[in-house]
C-alpha positions as CSV (number, residue, x, y, z in Angstrom):
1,X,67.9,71.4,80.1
2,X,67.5,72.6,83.3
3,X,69.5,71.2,84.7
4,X,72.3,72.7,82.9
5,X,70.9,75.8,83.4
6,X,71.5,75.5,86.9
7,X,75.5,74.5,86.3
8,X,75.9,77.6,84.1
9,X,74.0,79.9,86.7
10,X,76.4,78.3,89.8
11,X,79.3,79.2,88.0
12,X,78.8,82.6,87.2
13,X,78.0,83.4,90.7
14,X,81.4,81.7,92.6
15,X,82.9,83.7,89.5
16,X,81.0,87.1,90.7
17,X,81.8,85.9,94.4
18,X,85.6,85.7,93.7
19,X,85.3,88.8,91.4
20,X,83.6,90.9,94.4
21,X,86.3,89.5,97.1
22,X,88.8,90.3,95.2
23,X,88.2,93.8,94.8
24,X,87.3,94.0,98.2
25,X,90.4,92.8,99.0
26,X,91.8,95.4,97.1
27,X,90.4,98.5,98.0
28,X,91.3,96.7,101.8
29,X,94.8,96.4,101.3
30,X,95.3,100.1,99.6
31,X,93.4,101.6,102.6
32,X,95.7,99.6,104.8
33,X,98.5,101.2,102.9
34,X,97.5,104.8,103.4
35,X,96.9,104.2,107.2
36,X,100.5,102.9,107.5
37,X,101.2,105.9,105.5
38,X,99.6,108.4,107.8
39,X,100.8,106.6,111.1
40,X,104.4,107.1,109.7
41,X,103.9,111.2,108.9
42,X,102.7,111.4,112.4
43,X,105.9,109.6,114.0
44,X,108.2,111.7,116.3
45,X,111.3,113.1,114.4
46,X,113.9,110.7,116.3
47,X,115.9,108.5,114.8
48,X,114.5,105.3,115.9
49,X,111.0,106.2,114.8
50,X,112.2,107.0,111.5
51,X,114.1,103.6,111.2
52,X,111.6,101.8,112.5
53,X,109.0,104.1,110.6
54,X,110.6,103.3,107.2
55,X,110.4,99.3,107.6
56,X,106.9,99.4,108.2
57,X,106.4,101.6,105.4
58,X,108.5,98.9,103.6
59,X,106.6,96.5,104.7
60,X,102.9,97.5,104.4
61,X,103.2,98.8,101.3
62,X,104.5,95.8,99.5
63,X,101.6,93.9,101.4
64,X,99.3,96.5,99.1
65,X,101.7,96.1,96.1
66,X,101.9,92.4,96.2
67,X,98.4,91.9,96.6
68,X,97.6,93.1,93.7
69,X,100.6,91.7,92.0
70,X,98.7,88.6,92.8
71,X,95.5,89.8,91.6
72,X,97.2,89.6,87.9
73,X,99.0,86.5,87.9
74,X,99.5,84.6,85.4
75,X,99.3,81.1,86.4
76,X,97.9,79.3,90.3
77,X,102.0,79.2,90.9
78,X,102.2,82.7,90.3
79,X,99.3,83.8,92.4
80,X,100.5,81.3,95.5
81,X,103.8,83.0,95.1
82,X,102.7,86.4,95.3
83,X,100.2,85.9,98.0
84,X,102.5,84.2,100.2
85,X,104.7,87.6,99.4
86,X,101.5,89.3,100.4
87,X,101.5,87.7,103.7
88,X,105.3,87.8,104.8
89,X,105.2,91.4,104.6
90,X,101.5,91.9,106.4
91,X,103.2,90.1,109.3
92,X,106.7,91.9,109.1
93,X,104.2,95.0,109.3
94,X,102.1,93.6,112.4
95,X,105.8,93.1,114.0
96,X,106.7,96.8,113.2
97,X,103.4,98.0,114.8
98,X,104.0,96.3,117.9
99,X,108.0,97.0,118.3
100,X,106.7,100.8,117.7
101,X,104.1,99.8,120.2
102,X,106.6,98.1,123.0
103,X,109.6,100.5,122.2
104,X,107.1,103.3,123.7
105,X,107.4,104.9,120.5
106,X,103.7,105.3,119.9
107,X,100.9,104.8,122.1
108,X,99.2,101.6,122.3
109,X,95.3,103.1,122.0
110,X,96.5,105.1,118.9
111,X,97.6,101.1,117.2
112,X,95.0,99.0,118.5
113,X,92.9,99.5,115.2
114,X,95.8,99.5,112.7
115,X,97.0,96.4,114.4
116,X,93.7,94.9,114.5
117,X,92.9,95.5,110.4
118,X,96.4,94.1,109.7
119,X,96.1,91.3,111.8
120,X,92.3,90.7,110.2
121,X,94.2,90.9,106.4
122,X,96.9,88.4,107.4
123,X,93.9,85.8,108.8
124,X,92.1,86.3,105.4
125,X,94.8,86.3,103.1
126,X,96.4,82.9,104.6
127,X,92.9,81.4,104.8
128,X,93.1,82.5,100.9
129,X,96.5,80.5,100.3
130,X,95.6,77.7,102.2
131,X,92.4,77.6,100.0
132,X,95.0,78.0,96.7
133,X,97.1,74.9,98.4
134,X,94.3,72.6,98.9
135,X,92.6,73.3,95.5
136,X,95.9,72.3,93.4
């Protein structure tokens, strides 16, 4: 009997573990989202800023989007799908950062964090679809 107890107790933790990362996750990618947003009000009015300004804002904001179009998934196929989504455009938006970064179009102390929390996302979220792959 108690040993079943155990089981059943195991199992609702990993589910409240999963439950809380997910969230976290979340909240993470929509606060990504709305720095992206605010870096791309603050760009200068040229044109290549704004060109360059709207792909990242393309781009992160699918990464928000996507992740929690994978959040809702309907099937493991679904989820990988959308996650791998989730990561092609958090790396399209780490490549804006730096070409706004290298084009001299903003300075590179005023990316360094943005860059570094996007970067961080992109580490967990492949970690979380290499955990998907190895588990089907």
């Amino acid at each position: 009997m108690e040993k079943d107890w155990w089981v059943e107790e195991s199992a609702e933790y990993e589910y409240q573990a999963r439950a809380d990362f997910v969230e976290a996750m979340r909240e993470r990618t929509k606060k990504l989202v709305l720095r992206h947003i605010k870096l791309y009000q603050a760009l200068p009015s040229n044109e290549e800023a704004r060109i360059i300004g709207k792909q990242l804002l393309r781009s992160a904001t699918s990464t928000g989007a996507n992740y929690r179009a994978s959040c809702r998934a309907r099937s493991k196929a679904e989820f990988f799908s959308k996650l791998s989504i989730t990561i092609e455009e958090a790396d399209e938006s780490l490549f804006w950062l730096e070409i706004l970064e290298e084009a001299g179009i903003v300075e590179e102390k005023k990316l360094v964090s943005l860059k570094a929390e996007t970067f961080e996302i992109l580490k967990i979220l492949s970690k979380a679809r290499s955990s998907t792959r190895s588990n089907t």
